[in-house]
C-alpha positions in Angstrom: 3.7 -3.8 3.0 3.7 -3.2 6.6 5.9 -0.2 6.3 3.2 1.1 3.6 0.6 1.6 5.4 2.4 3.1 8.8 4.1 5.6 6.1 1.1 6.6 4.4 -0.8 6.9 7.5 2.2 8.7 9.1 1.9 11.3 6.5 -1.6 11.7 6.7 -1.6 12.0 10.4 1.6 14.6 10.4 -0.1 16.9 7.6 -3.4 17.0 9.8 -1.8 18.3 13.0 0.2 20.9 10.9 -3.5 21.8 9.6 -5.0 21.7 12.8 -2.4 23.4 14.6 -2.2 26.0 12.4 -5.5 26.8 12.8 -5.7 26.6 15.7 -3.1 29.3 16.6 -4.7 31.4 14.3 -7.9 31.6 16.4 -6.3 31.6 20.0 -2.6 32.6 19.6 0.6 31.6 20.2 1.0 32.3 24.2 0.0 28.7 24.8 0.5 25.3 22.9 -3.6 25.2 22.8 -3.0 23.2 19.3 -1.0 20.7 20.3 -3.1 20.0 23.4 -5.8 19.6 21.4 -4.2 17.5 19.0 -3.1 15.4 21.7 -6.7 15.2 23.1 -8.4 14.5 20.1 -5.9 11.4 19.6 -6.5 10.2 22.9 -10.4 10.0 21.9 -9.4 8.5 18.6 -7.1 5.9 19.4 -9.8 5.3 22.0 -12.3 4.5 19.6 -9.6 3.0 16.9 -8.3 0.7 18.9 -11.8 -0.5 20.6 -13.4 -1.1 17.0 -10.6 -2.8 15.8 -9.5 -5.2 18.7 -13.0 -5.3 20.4 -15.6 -5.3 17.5 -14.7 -5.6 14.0 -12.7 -8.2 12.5 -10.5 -6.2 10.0 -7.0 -7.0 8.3 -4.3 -5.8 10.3 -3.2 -3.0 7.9 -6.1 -0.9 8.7 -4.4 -1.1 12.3 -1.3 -0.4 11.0 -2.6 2.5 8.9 -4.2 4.1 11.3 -3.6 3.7 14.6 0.1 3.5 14.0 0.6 5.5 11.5 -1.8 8.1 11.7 -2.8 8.8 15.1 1.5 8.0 15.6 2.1 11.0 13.5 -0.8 12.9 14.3 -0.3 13.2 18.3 2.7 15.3 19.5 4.6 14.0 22.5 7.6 15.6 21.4 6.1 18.9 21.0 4.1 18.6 24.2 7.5 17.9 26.2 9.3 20.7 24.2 6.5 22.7 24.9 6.6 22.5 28.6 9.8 22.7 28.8 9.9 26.1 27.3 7.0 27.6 29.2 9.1 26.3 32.5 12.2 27.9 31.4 10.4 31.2 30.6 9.6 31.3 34.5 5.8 30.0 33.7 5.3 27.1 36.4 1.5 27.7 36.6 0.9 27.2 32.7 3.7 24.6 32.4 2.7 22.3 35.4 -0.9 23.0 34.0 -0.4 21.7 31.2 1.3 18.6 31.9 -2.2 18.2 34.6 -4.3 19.0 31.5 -3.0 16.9 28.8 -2.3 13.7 31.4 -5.3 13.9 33.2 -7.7 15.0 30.2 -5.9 12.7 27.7 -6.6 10.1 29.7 -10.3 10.9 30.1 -10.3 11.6 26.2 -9.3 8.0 25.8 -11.7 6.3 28.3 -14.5 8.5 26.3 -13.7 6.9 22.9 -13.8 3.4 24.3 -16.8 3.7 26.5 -18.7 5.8 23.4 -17.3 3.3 20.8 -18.6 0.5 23.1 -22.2 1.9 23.8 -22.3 2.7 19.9 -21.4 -0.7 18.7 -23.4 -3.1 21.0 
């Protein structure tokens, strides 16, 4: 059943950042992966708050783990596209957007991530 739940999450999660990504490049272009670092921003936050709920404040059944953190935010987030990405704004001679981003997405995923567990612990007390 395991496998259920990480696969339907999975699919849920990769179908959201095509959405969001999408529409994201819509609004600001193509010049710079501003999807996928928001993608990967807004899963930091979420597994932030996920993963504080579920191992901090509600007892749950370990699927909804399984569905969600795993499988969704695991499909939703793009560490494979984020690398990609940086490698190809380095190889098109863009240091300063390429190095920025790597700052960005490390230092603000991070920060994203401490935000959903402080937020999620203040909210649940």
């Amino acid at each position: 059943m395991d496998y259920l739940w990480i696969g339907l999450g999975g699919f849920l999660g990769v179908n959201a950042r095509y959405i969001m990504g999408r529409a994201v490049a819509d609004r600001l272009g193509t010049a710079f992966p501003y999807g996928t670092l928001l993608v990967n921003l807004l899963g930091a936050f979420l597994v932030g708050v996920l993963l504080t709920l579920v191992t901090e404040h509600v007892l749950t059944d370990p699927f909804w783990r399984q569905l969600t953190v795993v499988g969704f935010l695991g499909g939703f987030t793009t560490f494979s596209a984020y690398t990609f990405e940086t490698v190809a704004l380095l190889e098109e001679g863009r240091w300063g957007a390429g190095l920025g981003y790597v700052a960005v997405s490390n230092l603000l995923g991070v920060m994203f991530c401490v935000a959903g567990v402080v937020l999620t612990r203040l909210a649940v007390r």
